[in-house]
VOLUM-948963 format. One record per residue (C-alpha): x, y, z. Coordinates in steps of 0.5 Angstrom, whole numbers, plus 500, padded with zeros to 3 digits. Layout:
N
<node c1="X" c2="Y" c3="Z"/>
...
//
This chain:
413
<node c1="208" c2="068" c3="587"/>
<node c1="209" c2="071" c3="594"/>
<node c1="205" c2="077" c3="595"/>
<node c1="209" c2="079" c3="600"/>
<node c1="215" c2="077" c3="596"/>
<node c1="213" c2="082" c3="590"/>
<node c1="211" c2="088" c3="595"/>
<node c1="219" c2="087" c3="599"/>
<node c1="222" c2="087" c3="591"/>
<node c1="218" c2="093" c3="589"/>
<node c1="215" c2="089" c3="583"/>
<node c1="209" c2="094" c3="582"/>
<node c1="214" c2="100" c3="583"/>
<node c1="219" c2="097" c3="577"/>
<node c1="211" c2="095" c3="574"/>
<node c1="211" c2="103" c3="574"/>
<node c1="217" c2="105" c3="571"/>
<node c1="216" c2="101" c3="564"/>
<node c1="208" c2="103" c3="564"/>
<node c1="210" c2="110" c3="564"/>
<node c1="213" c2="108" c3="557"/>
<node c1="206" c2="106" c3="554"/>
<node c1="203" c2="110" c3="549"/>
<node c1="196" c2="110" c3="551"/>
<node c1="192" c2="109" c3="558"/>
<node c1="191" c2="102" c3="556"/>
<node c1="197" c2="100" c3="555"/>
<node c1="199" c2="102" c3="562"/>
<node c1="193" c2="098" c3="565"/>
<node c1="196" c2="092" c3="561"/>
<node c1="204" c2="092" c3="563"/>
<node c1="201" c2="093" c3="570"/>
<node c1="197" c2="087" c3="570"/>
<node c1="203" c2="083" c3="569"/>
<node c1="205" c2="077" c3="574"/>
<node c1="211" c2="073" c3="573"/>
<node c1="209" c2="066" c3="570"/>
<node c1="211" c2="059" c3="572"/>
<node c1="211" c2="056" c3="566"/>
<node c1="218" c2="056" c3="563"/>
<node c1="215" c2="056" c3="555"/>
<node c1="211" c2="061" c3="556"/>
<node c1="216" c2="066" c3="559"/>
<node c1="221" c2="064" c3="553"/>
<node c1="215" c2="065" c3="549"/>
<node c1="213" c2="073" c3="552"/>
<node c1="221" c2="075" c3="553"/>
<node c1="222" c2="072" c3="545"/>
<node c1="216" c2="077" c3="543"/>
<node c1="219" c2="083" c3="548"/>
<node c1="226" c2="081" c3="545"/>
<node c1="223" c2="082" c3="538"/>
<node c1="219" c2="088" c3="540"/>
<node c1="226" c2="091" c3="541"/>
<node c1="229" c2="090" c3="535"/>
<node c1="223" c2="093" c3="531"/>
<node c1="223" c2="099" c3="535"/>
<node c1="231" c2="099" c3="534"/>
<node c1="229" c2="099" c3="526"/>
<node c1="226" c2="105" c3="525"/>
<node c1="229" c2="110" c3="528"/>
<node c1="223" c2="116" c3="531"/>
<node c1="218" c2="111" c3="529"/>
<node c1="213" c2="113" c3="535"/>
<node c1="207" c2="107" c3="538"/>
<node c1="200" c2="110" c3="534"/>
<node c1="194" c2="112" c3="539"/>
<node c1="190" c2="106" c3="542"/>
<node c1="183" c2="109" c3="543"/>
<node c1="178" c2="107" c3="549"/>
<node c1="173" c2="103" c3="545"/>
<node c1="172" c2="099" c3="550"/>
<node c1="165" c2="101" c3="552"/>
<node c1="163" c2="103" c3="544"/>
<node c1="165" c2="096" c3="541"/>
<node c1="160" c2="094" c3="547"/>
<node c1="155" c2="099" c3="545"/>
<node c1="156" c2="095" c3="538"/>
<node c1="154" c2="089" c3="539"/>
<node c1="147" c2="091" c3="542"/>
<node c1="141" c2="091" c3="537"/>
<node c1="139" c2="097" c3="536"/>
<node c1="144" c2="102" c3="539"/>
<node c1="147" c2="108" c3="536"/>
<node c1="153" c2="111" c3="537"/>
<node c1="155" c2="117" c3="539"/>
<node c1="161" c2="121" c3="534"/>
<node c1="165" c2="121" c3="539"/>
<node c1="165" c2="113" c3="539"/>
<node c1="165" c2="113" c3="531"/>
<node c1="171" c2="118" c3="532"/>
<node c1="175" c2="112" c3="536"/>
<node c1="173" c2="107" c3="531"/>
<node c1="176" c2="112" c3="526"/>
<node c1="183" c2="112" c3="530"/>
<node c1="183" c2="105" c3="532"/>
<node c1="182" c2="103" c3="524"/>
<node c1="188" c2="108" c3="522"/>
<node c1="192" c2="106" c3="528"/>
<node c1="191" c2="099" c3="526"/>
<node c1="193" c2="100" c3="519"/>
<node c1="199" c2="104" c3="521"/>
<node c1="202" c2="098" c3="525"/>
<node c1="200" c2="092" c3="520"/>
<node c1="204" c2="096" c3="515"/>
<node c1="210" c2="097" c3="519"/>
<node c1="210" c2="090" c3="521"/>
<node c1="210" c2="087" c3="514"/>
<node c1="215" c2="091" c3="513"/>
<node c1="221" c2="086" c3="515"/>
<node c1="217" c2="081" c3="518"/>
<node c1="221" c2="075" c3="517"/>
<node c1="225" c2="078" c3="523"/>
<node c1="219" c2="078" c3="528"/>
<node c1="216" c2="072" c3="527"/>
<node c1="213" c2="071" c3="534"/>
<node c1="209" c2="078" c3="533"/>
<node c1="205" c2="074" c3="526"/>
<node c1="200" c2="074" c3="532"/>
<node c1="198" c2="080" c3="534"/>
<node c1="200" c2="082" c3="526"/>
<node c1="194" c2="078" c3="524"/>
<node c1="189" c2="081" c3="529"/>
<node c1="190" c2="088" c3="526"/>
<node c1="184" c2="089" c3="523"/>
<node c1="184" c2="094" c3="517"/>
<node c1="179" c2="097" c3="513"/>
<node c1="181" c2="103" c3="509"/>
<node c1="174" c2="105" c3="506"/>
<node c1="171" c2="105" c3="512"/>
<node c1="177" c2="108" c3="516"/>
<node c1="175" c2="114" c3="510"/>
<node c1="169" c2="116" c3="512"/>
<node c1="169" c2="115" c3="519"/>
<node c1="175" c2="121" c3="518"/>
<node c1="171" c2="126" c3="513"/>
<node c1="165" c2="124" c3="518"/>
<node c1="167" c2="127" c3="525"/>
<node c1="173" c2="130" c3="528"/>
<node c1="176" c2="128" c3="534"/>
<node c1="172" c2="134" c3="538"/>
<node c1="166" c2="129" c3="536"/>
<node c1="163" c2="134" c3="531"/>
<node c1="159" c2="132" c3="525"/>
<node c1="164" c2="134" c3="520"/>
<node c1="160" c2="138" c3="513"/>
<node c1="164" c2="132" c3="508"/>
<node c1="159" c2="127" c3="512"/>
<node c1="154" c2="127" c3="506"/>
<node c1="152" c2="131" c3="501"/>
<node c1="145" c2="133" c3="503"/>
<node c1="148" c2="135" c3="510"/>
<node c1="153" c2="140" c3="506"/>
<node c1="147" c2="142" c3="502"/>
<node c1="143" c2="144" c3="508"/>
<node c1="149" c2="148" c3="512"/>
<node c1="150" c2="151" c3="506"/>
<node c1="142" c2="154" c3="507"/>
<node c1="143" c2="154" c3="515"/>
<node c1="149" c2="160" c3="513"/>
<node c1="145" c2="163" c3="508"/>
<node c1="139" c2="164" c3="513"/>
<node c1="142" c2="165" c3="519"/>
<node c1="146" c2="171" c3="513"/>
<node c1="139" c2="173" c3="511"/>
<node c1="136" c2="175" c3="519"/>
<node c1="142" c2="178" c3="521"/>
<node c1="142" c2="183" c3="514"/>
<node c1="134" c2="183" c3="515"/>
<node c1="135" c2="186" c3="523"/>
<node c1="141" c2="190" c3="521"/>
<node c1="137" c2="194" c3="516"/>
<node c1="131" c2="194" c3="520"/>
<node c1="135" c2="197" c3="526"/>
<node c1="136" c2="202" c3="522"/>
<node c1="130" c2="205" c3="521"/>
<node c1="128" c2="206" c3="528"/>
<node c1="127" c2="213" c3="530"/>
<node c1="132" c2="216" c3="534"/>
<node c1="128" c2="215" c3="541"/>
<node c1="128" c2="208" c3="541"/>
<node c1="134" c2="205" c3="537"/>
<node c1="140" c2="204" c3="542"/>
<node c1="147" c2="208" c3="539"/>
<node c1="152" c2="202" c3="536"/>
<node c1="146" c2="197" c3="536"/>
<node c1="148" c2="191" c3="533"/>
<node c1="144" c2="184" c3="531"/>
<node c1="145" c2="179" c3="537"/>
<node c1="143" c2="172" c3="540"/>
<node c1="139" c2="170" c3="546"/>
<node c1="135" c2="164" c3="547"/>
<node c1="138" c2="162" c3="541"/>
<node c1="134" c2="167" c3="538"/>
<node c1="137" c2="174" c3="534"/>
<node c1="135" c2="180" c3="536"/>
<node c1="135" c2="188" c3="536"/>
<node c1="137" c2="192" c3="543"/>
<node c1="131" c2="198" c3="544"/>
<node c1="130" c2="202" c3="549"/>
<node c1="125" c2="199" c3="553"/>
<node c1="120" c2="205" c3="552"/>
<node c1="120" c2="204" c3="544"/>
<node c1="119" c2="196" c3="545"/>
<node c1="111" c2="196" c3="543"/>
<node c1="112" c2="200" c3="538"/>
<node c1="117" c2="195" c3="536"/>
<node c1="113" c2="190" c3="537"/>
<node c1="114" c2="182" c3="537"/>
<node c1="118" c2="178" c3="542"/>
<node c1="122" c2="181" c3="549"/>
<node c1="128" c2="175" c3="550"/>
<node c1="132" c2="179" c3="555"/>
<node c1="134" c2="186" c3="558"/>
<node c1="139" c2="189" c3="559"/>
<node c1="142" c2="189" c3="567"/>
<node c1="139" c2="196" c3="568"/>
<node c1="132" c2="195" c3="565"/>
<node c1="133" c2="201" c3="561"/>
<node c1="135" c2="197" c3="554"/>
<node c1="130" c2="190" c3="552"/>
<node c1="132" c2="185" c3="546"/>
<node c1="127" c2="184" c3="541"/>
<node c1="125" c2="180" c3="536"/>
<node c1="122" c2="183" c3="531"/>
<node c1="116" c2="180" c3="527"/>
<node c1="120" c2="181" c3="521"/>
<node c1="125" c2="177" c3="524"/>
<node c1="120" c2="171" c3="526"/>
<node c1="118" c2="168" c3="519"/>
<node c1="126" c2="168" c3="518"/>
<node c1="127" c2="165" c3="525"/>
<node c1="122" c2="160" c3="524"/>
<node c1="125" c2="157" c3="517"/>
<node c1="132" c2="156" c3="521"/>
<node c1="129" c2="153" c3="526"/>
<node c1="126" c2="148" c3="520"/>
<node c1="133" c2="147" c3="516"/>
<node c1="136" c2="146" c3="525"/>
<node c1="131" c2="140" c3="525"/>
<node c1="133" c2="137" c3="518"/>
<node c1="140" c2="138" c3="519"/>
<node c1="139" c2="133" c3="526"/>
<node c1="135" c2="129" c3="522"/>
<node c1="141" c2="128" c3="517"/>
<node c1="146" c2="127" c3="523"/>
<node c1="142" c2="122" c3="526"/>
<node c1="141" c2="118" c3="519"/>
<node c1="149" c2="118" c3="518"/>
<node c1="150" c2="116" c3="525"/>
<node c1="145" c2="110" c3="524"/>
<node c1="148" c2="108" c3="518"/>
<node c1="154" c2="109" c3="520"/>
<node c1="153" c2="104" c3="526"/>
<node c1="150" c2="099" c3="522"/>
<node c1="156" c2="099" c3="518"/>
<node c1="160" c2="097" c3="523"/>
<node c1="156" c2="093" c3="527"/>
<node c1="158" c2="086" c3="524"/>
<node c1="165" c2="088" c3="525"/>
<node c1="164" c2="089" c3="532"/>
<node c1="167" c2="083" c3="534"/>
<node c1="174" c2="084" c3="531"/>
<node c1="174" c2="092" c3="532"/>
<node c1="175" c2="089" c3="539"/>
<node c1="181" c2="083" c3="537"/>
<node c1="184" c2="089" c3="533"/>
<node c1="183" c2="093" c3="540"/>
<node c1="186" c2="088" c3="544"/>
<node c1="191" c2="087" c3="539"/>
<node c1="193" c2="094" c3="539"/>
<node c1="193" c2="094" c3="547"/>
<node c1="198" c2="087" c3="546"/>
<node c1="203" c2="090" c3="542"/>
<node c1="203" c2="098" c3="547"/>
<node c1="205" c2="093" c3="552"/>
<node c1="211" c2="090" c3="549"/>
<node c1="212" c2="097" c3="546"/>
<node c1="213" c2="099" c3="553"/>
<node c1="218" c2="094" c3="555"/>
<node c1="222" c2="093" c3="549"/>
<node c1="223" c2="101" c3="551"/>
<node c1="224" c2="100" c3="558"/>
<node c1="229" c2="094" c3="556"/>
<node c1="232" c2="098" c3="551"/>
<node c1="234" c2="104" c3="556"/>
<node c1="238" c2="100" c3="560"/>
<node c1="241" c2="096" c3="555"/>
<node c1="238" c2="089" c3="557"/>
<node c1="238" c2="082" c3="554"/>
<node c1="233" c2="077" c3="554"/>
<node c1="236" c2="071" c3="559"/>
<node c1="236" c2="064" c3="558"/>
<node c1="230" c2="061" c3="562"/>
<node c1="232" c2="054" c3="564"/>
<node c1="226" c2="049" c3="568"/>
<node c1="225" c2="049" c3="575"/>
<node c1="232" c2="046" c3="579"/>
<node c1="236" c2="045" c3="572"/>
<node c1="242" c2="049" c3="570"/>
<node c1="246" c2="054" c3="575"/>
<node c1="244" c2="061" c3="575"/>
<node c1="248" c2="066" c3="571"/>
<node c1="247" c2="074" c3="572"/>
<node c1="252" c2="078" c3="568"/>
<node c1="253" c2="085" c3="569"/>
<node c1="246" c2="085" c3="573"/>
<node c1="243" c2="092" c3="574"/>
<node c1="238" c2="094" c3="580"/>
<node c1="232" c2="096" c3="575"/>
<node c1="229" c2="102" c3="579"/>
<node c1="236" c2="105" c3="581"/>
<node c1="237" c2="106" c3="573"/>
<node c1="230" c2="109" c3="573"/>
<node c1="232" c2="114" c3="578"/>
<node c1="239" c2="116" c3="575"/>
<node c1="235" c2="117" c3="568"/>
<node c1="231" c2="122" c3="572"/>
<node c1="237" c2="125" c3="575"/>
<node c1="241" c2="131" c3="572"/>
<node c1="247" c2="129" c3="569"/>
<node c1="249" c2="122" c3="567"/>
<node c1="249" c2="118" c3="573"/>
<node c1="248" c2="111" c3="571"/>
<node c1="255" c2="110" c3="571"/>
<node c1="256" c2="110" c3="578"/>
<node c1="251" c2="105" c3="579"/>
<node c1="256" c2="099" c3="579"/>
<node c1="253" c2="093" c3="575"/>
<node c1="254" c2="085" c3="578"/>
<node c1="256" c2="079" c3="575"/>
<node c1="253" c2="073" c3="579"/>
<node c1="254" c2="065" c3="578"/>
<node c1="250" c2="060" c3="583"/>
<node c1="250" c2="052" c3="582"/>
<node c1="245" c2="048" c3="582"/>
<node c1="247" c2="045" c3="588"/>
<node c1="248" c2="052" c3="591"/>
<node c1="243" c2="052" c3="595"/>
<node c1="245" c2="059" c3="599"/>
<node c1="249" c2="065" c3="598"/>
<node c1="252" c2="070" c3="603"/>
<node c1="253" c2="076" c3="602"/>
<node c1="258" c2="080" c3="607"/>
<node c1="260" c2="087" c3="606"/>
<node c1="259" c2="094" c3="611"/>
<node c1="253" c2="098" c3="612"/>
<node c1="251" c2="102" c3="606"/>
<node c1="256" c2="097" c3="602"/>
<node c1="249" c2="095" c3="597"/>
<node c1="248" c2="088" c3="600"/>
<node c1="239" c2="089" c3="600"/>
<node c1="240" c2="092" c3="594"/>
<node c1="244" c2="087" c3="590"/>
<node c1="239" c2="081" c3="593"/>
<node c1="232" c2="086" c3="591"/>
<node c1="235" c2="086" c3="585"/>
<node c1="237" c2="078" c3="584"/>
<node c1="230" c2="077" c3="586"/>
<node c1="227" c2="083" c3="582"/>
<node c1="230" c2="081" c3="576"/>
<node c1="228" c2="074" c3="577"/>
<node c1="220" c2="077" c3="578"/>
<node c1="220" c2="081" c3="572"/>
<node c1="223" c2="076" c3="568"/>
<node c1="218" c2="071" c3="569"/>
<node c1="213" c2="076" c3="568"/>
<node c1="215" c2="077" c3="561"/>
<node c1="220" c2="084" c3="562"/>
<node c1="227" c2="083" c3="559"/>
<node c1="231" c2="085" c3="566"/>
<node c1="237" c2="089" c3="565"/>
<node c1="243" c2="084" c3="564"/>
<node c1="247" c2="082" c3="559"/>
<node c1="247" c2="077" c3="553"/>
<node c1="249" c2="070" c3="557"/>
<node c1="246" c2="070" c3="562"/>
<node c1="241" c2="064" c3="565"/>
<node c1="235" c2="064" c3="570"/>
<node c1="232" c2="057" c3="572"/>
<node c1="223" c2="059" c3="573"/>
<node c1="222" c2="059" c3="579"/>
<node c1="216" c2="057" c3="582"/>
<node c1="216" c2="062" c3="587"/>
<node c1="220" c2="067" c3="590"/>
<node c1="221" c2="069" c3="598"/>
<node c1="224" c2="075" c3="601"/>
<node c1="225" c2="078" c3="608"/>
<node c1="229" c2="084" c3="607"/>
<node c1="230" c2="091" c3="612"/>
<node c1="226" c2="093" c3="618"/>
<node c1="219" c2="092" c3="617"/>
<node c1="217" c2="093" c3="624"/>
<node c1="209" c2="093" c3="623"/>
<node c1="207" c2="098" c3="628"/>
<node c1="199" c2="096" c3="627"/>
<node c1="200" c2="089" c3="630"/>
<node c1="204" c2="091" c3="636"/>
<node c1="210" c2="087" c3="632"/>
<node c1="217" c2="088" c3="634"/>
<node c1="222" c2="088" c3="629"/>
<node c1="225" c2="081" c3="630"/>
<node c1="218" c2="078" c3="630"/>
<node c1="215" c2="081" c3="624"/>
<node c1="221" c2="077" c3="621"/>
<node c1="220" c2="071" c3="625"/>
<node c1="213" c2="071" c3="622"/>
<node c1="215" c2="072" c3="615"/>
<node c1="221" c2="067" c3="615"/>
<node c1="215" c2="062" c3="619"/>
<node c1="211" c2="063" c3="612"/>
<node c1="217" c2="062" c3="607"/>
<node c1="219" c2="055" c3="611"/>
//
């Protein structure tokens, strides 16, 4: 459809309002990327899914869309031999299967009335036992969670004891330093990853072990003691077990799911699919609207009632106070063999806005949103849609106003 035309119309604008609704990014780039079809079935079919979306939302009073997760690059990673995934894609996956189930749920319930979404009904994967361990694996920081697996609770449990076991050992020892070297109120501490002791620094080789750091004016140093050196080096071994076990659980976990790399992504796209509808049956539900008759090209006379300029609804939800009542909603009647309409009225009277909005309706109906009009109208699928409207001066190219007309006008004929 004419680029220029949708420009004029503020096609990409309306797109803006009803991608704002969606529940997830996805879902915004996917109403966004919407453009009006000319193929009448099509849109009949779109404008059915959208119209049943309306009535599944209108069922369940507070029910919200479930999260949509970018796996996109994670169900690539999938697919590739060898890889293994990180647990924040592993976490993605657990939302995406518990999102998935979630929705497949709702849309069983009473699905004999969305029969046009038994399509994206089938394309929700769902695997509860997988979703499971997924969820007592990782959180949504993408943390290792101790549930992960036994050994990985066992070795925890060790690490906390040992790291109990120097912070004692170094506290007790702290307290038998003489008085000339031990530092008032010291207290066990980390640095470089290491526990130690603060000392003043004319005690340190009576001390003895490792110097980690200083204090700012030198006059104290924190020492790792020998005596905390065995201990340290036992935690370090549990730290290279504990990483050893994480790996095994990532792998093992990646295995799982990578045959099922390809319906994760069927599931996804099913997901994104139905956020979109989600975004325009909200939309259409806002400003009351009703999916028109769509009609082949050149048959059958075009019926708006109570039409609405979709934008100037989008402005008055915004604004303070109830103003769509004073948007003034127009009924239209055209004849197929009416081939132009005038429209005369004063300045400021709503004439550009009443053909911007004949023509968005039109644009945004072939594009699968259901426009905001009433039950009864009809729409014949236009093939294309022209516009010159307002002053559209293009300074860059040294065009006055009426030759920046005539070289539109000269593109539509």
């Amino acid at each position: 459809m004419n680029a220029h035309a949708l420009a004029v119309l503020e096609f990409h604008q309306a797109l803006e309002v009803i991608a704002a609704k969606a529940a997830s990014p996805m879902g915004r780039e996917a109403v966004l990327a919407r453009v009006p079809a000319t193929d009448a079935e099509a849109v009949r079919g779109e404008l059915r899914r959208v119209a049943e979306t309306q009535l599944f939302i209108s069922d369940r009073a507070g029910w919200g869309m479930p999260p949509v997760p970018d796996a996109r690059l994670a169900i690539e990673r999938l697919a590739l031999d060898g890889s293994v995934l990180e647990p924040i894609e592993l976490h993605a996956f657990g939302v995406l299967l518990a999102s998935s189930r979630a929705l497949a749920r709702e849309m069983d319930a009473g699905s004999e009335s969305y029969p046009s979404l038994a399509p994206t009904r089938a394309r929700l994967h769902e695997d509860q036992a997988i979703e499971e361990t997924l969820a007592r694996t990782v959180d949504e920081e993408g943390t290792i969670l101790d549930t992960a697996s036994k050994e990985l609770k066992r070795i925890r449990g060790e690490l906390r004891r040992a790291h109990s076991r120097i912070v004692q050992k170094l506290e007790g020892y702290a307290r038998t330093l003489p008085e000339r070297i031990a530092v008032a109120d010291a207290s066990v501490t980390i640095r470089d990853g290491r526990y130690v002791i603060p000392v003043r620094r004319e005690g340190k080789n009576e001390v003895g072990g490792i110097i980690h750091d200083e204090s700012a004016t030198g006059g104290t140093v924190f020492v790792e003691p020998p005596i905390a050196i065995a201990l340290m080096n036992e935690l370090r071994d549990l730290e290279r077990e504990e990483q050893r076990e994480i790996r095994r659980i990532l792998g093992q976990l990646t295995q799982q799911l990578a045959p099922s790399a390809g319906t994760l992504g069927m599931t996804l796209a099913a997901l994104v699919d139905f956020d979109s509808l989600h975004a325009r049956a909200r939309a259409a539900i806002e400003w009351r609207g009703e999916a028109p008759e769509v009609l082949e090209p050149g048959s059958g006379t075009l019926v708006i009632e109570d039409g609405r300029h979709p934008l100037l609804l989008a402005r008055a939800a915004g604004a303070e106070g109830d103003t769509e009542g004073d948007i003034v909603p127009f009924d239209l009647v055209l004849d197929p063999g009416e081939r132009a309409l005038v429209v005369s009225g004063p300045n400021t009277g709503g004439k550009s806005v009443f053909l911007k909005a004949l023509g968005l309706i039109a644009a945004l109906t072939q594009a699968g949103v259901v426009p905001p009009v009433r039950k009864g109208s009809r729409l014949p699928l236009f093939r294309d849609v022209f516009a010159d409207i307002g002053d559209e001066q293009s300074i860059a190219g040294s065009l006055s106003t009426f030759s920046a007309h005539l070289e539109n006008l000269k593109e539509i004929v």
